[in-house]
N, C-alpha and C positions, 0 to 999 in steps of 0.2 A: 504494500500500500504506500503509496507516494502524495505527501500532501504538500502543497505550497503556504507557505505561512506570510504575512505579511506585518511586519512589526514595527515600534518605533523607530529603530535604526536601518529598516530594509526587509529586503525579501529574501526567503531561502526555501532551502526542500528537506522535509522531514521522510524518512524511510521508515516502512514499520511495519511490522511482520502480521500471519492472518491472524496468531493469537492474541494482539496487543490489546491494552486493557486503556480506558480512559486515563489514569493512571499515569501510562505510558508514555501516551502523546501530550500530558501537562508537565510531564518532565521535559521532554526534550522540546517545548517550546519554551522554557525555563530557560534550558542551557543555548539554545536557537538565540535568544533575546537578550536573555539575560535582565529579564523580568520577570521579579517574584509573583507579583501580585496584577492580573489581566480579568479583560473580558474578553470573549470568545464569538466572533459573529461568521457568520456564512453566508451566500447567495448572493444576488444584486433586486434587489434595493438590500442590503447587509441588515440578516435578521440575528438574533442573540441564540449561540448555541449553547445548552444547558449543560455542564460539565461535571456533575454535581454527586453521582455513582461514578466513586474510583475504580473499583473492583469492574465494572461495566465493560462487557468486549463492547471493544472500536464495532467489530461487525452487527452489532447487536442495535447501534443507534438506528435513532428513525432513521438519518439521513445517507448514503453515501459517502464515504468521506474521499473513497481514491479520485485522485486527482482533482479535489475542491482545493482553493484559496480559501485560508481562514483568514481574519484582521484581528489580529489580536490590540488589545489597548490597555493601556498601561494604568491601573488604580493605584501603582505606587504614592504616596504624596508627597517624596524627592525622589525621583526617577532619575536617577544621574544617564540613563541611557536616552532620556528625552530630552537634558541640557543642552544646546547648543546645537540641536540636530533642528534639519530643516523636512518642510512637511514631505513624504513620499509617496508618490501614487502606483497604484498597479503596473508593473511592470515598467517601472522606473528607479533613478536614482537623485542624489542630489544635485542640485547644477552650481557651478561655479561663483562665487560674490568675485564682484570686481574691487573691494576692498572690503577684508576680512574684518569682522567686530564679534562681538564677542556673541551676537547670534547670528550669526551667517553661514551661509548652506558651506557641506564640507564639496570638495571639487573632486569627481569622478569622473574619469571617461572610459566608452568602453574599449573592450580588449581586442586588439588587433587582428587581423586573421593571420596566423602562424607562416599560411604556404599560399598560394594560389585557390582562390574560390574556387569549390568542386563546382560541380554539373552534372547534369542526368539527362542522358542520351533519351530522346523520346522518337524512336526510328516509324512506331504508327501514326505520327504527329507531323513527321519531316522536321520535327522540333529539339531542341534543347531547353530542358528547363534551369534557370539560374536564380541565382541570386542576386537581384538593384540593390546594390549597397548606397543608403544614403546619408546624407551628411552626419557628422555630428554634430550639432549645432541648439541643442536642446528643443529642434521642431523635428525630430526623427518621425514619431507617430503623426505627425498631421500631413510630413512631406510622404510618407510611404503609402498612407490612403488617397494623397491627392494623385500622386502617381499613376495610383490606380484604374483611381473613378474620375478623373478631369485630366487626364497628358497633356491635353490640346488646350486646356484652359490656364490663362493668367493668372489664379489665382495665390494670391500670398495665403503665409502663415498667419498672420495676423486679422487675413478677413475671418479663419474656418477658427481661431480662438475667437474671436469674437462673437462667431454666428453660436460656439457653443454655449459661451457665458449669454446673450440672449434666451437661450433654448433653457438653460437653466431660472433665469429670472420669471421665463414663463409659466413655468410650473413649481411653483415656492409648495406644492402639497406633495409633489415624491420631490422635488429636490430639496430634503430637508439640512440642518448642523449633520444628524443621525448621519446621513446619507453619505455626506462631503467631507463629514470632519472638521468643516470650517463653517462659521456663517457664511449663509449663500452671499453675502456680498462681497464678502472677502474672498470668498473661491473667483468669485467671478472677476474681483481685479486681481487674482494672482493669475489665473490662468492664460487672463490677456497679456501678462510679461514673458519677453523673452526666455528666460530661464526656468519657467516653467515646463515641466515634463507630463504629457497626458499618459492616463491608463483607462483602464474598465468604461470610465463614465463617457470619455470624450470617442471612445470608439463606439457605444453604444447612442450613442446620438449622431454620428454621422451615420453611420450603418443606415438607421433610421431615416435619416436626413434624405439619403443617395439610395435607398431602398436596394441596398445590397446586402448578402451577407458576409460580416466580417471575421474570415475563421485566421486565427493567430496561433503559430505551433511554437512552445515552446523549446530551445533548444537542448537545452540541458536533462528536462523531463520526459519531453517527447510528447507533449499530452497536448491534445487542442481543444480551444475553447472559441467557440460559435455566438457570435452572436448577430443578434434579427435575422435567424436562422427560419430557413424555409421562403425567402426571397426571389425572385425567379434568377439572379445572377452572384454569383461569391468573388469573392478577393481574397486573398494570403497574404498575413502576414509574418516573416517568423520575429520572434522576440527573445533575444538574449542576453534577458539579463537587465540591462539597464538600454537598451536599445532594440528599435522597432527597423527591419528592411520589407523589403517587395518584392513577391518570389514570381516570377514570370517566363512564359514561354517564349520563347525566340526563335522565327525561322533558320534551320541551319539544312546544308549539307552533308549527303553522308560521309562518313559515319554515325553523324549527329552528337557527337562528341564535344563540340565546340562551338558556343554559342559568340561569330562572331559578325552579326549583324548589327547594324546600330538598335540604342533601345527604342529607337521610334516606332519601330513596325513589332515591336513586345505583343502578344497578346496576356494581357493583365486581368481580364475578367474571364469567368467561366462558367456555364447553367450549371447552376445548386443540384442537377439531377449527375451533373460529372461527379463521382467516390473518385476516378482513377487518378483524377489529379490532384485528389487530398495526398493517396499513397505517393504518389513522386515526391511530393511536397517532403512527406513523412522521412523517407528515402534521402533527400536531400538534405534535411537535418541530422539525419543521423550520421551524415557525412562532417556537417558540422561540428556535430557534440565527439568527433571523432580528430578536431582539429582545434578541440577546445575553444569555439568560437560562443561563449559566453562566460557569464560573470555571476557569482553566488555572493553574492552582498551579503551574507550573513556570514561567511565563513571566509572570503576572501581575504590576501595577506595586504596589507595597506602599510606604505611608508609615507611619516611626516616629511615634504620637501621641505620645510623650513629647520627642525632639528635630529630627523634623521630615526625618531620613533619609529618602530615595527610595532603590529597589531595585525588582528582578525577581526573584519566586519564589520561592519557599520558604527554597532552597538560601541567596540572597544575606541573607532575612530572617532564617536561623538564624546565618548568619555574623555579622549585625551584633547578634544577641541575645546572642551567647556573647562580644560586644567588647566590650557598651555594658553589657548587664545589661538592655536595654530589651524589651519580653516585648508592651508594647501595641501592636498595627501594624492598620492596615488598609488593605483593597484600594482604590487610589485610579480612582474612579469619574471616565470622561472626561465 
């Protein structure tokens, strides 16, 4: 059983066998966070999961757990893991401050691809399927969907933040604090900045938006999650880690091997009744997670660029931000 947890300092992946007990899995989101004392929620719009029989097998709960995102939240009342840590959303990480103070987001970027981006010969297709790597630039998730659903269109990052902070204003009864973690007014002007990173909500509103469905496969887990699923057309995306790309078809040449036509003539969408090209998708990540082409924010090894600190994850890098004042860190690459 494979669950994704999302906590004050980041996201990670808890593993856990069929006999685990409630118990279990409050331990090791314990050691995950490194927060004693949490609330537990699950689904979207995020409902409160009851934790409360230790002894309780995991398989035993109403809900399903493999492959759910939990949010866990911190009831500590000094949480040193939520000092100086900046907000993080689903499938995301921190974004850079341009002058460090003593709450300013810590500075992550994601992890480089080792070798040459694989590909996956699709010879009944005349296709190759690959990978659009797109910038880093903290609009990952809104360039990799515009990509998708508008190529031909001008559209900036700053219009599709903004059409979602409207989309949020318009409905103040699901966009609740509950929902966002933030007052909706404050979601709505953080999201419109730059260094904002979208998850869950911002893709679940465009999906909506662009009446696509948007399936995202995790690289490191393997697991995908659909959303405004059942759509007449999908889009991929895979996400790793702290970063959103664009997985697309590309006319090639046999062998099919080599996808090297410009991305213009991509095909980027695909009828929701297509399974085959989730599988290549799947296939293509697992090439991925085979080239370590993501980031485990909870467990990852991080050095202070200003005094030369080593730590793991999020949790340890916000504790040394909120000791030292030090806000520059990055992931240290084996």
């Amino acid at each position: 059983m494979r669950v994704r947890i999302r906590g004050p300092g980041g996201s990670s992946i808890i593993v856990l066998g069929a006999e685990a007990t409630v118990e279990d899995l409050l331990l090791q989101i314990t050691e995950k966070t490194g927060v004693s004392k949490f609330d537990v929620k699950y689904g979207y719009p995020p409902k409160p999961l009851v934790l409360d029989q230790k002894s309780l097998l995991l398989s035993e709960l109403d809900i399903k757990l493999d492959g759910e995102q939990l949010t866990i939240g911190s009831k500590d009342e000094a949480d040193p893991a939520r000092e100086g840590a900046s907000k993080t959303q689903p499938g995301s990480a921190s974004s850079p401050s341009k002058k460090p103070n003593a709450s300013g987001p810590i500075a992550l970027k994601k992890r480089a691809m080792e070798s040459e981006v694989p590909e996956i010969p699709m010879p009944e297709r005349s296709a190759t399927l690959v990978l659009r790597v797109m910038p880093d630039d903290n609009s990952c998730l809104f360039r990799a969907i515009a990509a998708a659903v508008t190529p031909n269109d001008d559209l900036t990052m700053h219009e599709l933040r903004s059409f979602v902070a409207s989309q949020i204003q318009s409905d103040p009864q699901k966009y609740t604090k509950v929902v966002l973690e933030k007052e909706p007014d404050d979601y709505c002007r953080w999201i419109q900045t730059e260094a904002a990173w979208g998850g869950a909500i911002e893709i679940e509103l465009l999906a909506n938006h662009y009446d696509v469905e948007i399936c995202t496969v995790d690289v490191e887990s393997l697991s995908v999650l659909r959303f405004n699923e059942g759509a007449p057309n999908r889009i991929i995306l895979v996400y790793s880690g702290i970063h959103y790309d664009t997985v697309a078809q590309s006319p090639s040449e046999y062998p099919h091997t080599k996808a090297d036509n410009p991305p213009e003539v991509d095909v980027r969408q695909w009828p929701q009744y297509d399974e085959d090209i989730l599988v290549k998708a799947l296939e293509l990540c697992q090439k991925l997670n085979a080239k370590h082409y993501f980031t485990n924010t909870g467990s990852m090894p991080i050095k202070c660029n200003v005094c030369g600190w080593i730590g793991h994850g999020q949790v340890e890098a916000s504790q040394h931000a909120a000791q030292s004042g030090h806000y520059d860190m990055a992931e240290v690459t084996r």
